[in-house]
SEVEX-183853 format. One record per residue (C-alpha): x, y, z; chain. Coordinates in pm, 1 decimal. Example, Ala and Ser with C-alpha at 12.3 -4.5 7.8 and 13.67 -1.06 7.14 Angstrom:
# residues 2
u = 1230.0	v = -450.0	w = 780.0	chain = A
u = 1367.0	v = -106.0	w = 714.0	chain = A
//
This chain:
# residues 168
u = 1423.0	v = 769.5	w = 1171.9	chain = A
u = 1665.2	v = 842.4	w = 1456.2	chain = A
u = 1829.1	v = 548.6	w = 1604.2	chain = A
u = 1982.2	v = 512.5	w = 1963.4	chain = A
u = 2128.5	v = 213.1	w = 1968.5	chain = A
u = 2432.6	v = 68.4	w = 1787.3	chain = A
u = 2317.3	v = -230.2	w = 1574.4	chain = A
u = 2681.5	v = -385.0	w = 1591.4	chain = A
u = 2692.3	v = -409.6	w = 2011.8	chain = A
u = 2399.1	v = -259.7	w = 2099.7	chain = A
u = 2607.4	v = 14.5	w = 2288.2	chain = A
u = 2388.4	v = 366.3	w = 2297.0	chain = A
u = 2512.1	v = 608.1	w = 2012.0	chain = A
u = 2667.2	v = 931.2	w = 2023.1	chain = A
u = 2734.0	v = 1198.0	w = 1793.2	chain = A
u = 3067.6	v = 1282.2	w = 1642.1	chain = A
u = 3181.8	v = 1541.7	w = 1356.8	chain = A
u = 3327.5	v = 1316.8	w = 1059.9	chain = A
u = 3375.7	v = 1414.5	w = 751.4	chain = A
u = 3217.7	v = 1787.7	w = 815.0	chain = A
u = 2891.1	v = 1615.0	w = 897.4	chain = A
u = 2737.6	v = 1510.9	w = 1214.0	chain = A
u = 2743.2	v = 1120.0	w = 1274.2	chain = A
u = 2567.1	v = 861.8	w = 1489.7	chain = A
u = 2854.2	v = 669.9	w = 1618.9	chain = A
u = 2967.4	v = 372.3	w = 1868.0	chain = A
u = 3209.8	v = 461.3	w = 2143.2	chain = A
u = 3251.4	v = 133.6	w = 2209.9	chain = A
u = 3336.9	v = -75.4	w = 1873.6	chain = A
u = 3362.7	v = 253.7	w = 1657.5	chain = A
u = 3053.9	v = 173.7	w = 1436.8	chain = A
u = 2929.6	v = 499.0	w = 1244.3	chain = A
u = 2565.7	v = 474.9	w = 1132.1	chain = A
u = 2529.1	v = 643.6	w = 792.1	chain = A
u = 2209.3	v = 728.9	w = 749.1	chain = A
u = 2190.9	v = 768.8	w = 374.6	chain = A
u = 1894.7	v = 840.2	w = 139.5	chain = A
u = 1701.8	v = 502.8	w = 47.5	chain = A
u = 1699.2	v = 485.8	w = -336.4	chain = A
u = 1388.5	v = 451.7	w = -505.2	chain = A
u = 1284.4	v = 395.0	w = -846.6	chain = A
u = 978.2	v = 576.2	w = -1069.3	chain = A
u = 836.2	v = 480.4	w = -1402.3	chain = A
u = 593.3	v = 719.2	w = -1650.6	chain = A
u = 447.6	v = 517.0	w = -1831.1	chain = A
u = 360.1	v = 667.7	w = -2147.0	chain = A
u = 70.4	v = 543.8	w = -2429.9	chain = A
u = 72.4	v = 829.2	w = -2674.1	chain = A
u = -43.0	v = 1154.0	w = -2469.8	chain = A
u = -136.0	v = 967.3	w = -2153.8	chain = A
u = 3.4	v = 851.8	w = -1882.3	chain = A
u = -48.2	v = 538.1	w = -1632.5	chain = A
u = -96.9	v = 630.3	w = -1234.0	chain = A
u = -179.0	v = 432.9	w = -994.7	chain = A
u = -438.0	v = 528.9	w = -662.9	chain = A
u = -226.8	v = 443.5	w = -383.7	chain = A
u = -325.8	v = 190.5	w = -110.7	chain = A
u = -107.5	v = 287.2	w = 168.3	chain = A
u = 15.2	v = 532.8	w = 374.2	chain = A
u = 182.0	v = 801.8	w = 307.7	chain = A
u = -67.4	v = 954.3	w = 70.1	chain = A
u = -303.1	v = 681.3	w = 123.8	chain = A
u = -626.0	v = 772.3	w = -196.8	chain = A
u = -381.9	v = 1007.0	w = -370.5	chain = A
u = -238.2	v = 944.6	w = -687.4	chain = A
u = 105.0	v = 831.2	w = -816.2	chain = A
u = 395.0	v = 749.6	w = -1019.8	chain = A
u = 434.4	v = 374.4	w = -1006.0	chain = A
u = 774.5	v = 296.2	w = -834.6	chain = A
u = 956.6	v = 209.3	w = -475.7	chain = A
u = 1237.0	v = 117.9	w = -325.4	chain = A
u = 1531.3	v = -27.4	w = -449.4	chain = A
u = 1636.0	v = -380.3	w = -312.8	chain = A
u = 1977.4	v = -412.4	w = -156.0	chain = A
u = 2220.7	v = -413.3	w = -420.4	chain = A
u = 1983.7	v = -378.2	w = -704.6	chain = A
u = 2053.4	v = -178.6	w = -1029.1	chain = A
u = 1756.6	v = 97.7	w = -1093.9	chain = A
u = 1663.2	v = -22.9	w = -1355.7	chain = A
u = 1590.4	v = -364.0	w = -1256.0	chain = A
u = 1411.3	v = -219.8	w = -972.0	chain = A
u = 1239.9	v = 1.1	w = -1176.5	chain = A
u = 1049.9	v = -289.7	w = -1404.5	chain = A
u = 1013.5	v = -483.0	w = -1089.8	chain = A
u = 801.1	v = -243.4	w = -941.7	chain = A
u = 593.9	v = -170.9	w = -1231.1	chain = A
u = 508.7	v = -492.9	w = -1235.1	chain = A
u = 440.3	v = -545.1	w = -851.5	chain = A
u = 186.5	v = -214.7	w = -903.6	chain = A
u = 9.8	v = -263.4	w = -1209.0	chain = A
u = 113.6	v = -634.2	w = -1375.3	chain = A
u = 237.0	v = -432.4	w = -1679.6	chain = A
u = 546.8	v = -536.4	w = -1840.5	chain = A
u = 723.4	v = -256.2	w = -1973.1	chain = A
u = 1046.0	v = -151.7	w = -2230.2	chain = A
u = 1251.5	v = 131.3	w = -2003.5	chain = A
u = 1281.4	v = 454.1	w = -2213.4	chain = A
u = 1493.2	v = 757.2	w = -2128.0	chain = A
u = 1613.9	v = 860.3	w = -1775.0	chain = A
u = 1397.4	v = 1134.0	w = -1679.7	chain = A
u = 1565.9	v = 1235.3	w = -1361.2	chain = A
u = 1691.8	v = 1168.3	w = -1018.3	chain = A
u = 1510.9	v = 1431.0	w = -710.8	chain = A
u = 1524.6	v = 1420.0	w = -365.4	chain = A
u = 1189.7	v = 1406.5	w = -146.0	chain = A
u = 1131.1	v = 1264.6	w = 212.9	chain = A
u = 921.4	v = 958.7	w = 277.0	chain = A
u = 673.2	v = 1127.2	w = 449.6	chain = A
u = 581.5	v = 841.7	w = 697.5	chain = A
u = 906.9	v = 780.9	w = 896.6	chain = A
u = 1071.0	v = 1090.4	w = 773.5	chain = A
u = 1389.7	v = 889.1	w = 605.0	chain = A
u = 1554.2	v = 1110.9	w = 298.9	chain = A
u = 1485.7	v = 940.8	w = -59.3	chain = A
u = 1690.2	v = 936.2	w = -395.1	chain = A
u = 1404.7	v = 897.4	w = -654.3	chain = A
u = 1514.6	v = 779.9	w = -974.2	chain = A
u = 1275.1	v = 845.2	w = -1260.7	chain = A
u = 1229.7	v = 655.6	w = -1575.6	chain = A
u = 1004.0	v = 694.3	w = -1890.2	chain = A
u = 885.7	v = 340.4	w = -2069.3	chain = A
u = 605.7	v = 221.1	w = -2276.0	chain = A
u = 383.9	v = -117.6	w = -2224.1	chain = A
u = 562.7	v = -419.5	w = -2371.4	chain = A
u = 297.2	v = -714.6	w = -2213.2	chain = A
u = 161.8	v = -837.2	w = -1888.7	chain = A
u = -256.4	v = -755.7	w = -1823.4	chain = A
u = -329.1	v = -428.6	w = -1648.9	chain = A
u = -434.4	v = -428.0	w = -1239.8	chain = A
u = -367.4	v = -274.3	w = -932.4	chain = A
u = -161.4	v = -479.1	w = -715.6	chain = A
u = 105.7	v = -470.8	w = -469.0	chain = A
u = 44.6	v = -84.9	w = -274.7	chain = A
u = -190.1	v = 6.4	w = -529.3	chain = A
u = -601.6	v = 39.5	w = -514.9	chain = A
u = -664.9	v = 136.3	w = -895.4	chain = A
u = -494.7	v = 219.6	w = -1198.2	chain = A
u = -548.1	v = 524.1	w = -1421.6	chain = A
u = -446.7	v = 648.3	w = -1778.5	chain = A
u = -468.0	v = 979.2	w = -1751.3	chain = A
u = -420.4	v = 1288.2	w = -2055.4	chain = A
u = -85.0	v = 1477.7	w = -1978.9	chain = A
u = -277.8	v = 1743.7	w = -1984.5	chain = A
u = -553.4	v = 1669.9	w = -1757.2	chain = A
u = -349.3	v = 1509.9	w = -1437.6	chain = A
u = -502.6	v = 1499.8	w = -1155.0	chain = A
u = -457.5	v = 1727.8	w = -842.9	chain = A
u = -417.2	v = 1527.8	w = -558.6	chain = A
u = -39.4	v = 1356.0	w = -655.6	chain = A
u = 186.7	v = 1235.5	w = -389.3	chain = A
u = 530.4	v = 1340.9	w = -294.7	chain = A
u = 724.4	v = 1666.4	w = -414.1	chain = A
u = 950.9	v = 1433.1	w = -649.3	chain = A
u = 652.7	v = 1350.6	w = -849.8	chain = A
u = 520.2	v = 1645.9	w = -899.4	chain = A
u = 823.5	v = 1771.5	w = -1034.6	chain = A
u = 903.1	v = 1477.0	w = -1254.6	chain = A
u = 510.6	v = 1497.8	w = -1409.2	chain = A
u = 636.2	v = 1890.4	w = -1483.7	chain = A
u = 916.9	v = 1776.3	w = -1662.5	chain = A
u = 731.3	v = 1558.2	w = -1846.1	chain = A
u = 481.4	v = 1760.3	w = -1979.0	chain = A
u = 708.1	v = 2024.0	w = -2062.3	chain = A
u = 909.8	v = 1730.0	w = -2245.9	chain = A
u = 1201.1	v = 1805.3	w = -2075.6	chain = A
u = 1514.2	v = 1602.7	w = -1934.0	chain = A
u = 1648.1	v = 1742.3	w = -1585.2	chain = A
u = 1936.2	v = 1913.5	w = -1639.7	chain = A
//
């Protein structure tokens, strides 16, 4: 998203080279805008050779399929946001396995850089159903996944996965 305005004095924004980087900054009160990637957090949830995805509601990829996850709360430890979100999306409690691993994508709506933070974890409790941004839930066979998956990030994470691989 690009941003015009400074959201300390509402003076208009200019660029300046810090730190070998361009930066949105204030001329008036000195503000500089980082615009960092918004963290996000993934889980693959995993019942023997099948894994849980969820139909999404929303836009971006509004119909395709998905990794259960979103964004990180100000503040808030992945991993917390991580079994939040599961739960938001399907009602599933869950026991966080490994870390998978962390990829860069774009949020395809407004264009904003993401930090996606992958986990694996099995089903501890809760009932299954969609909820939150999702339409329907889906175990699927690792090796039968379905074409249509949203964002870059996941399909690489699902790759990983079925080769039963880390990121290294």
């Amino acid at each position: 998203m690009k941003y015009s305005f400074c959201p300390k004095c509402g003076n208009r924004l200019g660029v300046q080279l810090i730190d070998q980087h361009e930066r949105l900054t204030c001329s008036d009160c000195g503000f500089v805008f980082y615009q960092n990637s918004k963290p996000c957090a993934g889980v693959l949830v995993v019942d023997q050779n099948k894994l849980l995805l969820i139909r999404r509601a929303i836009e971006p990829f509004k119909g395709y399929w998905d990794i259960p996850g979103g964004f990180l709360e100000p503040g808030e430890h992945p991993e917390i946001g991580a079994v939040r979100e599961i739960l938001e999306e399907t009602g599933l409690q869950v026991q966080l396995g490994e870390l998978l691993g962390i990829f860069m994508d774009v949020y395809e709506t407004t264009g904003d850089p993401t930090l996606n933070i992958f986990y694996t974890a099995t089903v501890a409790g809760g009932e299954a159903r969609a909820g939150s941004d999702a339409a329907h839930l889906h175990w699927f066979d690792l090796d039968a996944l379905p074409h249509q998956i949203a964002f870059k990030s996941a399909h690489k994470v699902l790759a990983l996965l079925r080769n039963g691989h880390k990121q290294t």
